[in-house]
N, C-alpha and C positions, 0 to 999 in steps of 0.2 A: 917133905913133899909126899904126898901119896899120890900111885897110881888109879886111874880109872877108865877101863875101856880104849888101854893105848897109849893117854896123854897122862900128865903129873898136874895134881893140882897144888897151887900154891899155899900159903896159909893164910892169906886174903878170900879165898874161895871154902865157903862153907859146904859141908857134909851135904851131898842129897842134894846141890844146887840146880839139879836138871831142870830146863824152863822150857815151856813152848814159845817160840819166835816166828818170825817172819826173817830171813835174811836174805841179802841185797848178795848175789852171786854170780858172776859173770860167765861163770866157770864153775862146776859144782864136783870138781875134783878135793878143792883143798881140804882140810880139816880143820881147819880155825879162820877166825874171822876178827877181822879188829872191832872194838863195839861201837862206832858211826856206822858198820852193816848190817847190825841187827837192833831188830826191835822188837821187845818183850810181850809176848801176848797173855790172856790170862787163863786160855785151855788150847788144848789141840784144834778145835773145831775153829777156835777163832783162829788160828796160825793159815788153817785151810781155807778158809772162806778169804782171808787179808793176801793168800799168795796170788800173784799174778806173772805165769813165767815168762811173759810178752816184756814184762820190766824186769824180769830177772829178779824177783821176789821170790821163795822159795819157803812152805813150812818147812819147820825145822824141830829137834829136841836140842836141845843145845845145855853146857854147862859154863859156869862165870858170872861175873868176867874175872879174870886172873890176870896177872901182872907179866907181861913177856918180859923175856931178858935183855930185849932193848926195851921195855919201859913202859909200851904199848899196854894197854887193857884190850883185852881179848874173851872168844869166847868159844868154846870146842864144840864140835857136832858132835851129834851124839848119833844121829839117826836122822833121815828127811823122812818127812811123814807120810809123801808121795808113793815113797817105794816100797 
């Protein structure tokens, strides 16, 4: 496993995997996300234009999805684009 900005990526998760998303956060404490919360967008701009914080939609950089050790496919924040 290698570390990255905190979290360990698995060997499922390739080099360099950071994505722009959109993710579904009720709460914007956590640091990972299972991936039915996020959805992959194709640049930053679209991550911004697609978040809406009224649903709890949030841009995002995100890395994944990686395998949790309950089994779960997940995906790490990396950074929200907001702040």
């Amino acid at each position: 496993m290698e570390e990255k900005s905190g979290f360990f990526l698995d060997s499922e998760t390739s080099r360099g995997a950071e994505q722009s998303a959109v993710v579904y956060a009720p709460r914007r404490g956590r640091g990972r996300f299972q991936a039915n919360c996020v959805r992959l967008m194709q640049s930053d701009a679209e991550a911004v234009h697609e978040a809406d914080a009224g649903r709890h939609l949030y841009a995002a950089r995100v890395v994944g999805p990686s395998k949790s050790s309950e089994g779960f496919k997940m995906f790490y924040l990396v950074r929200w684009l907001d702040e």
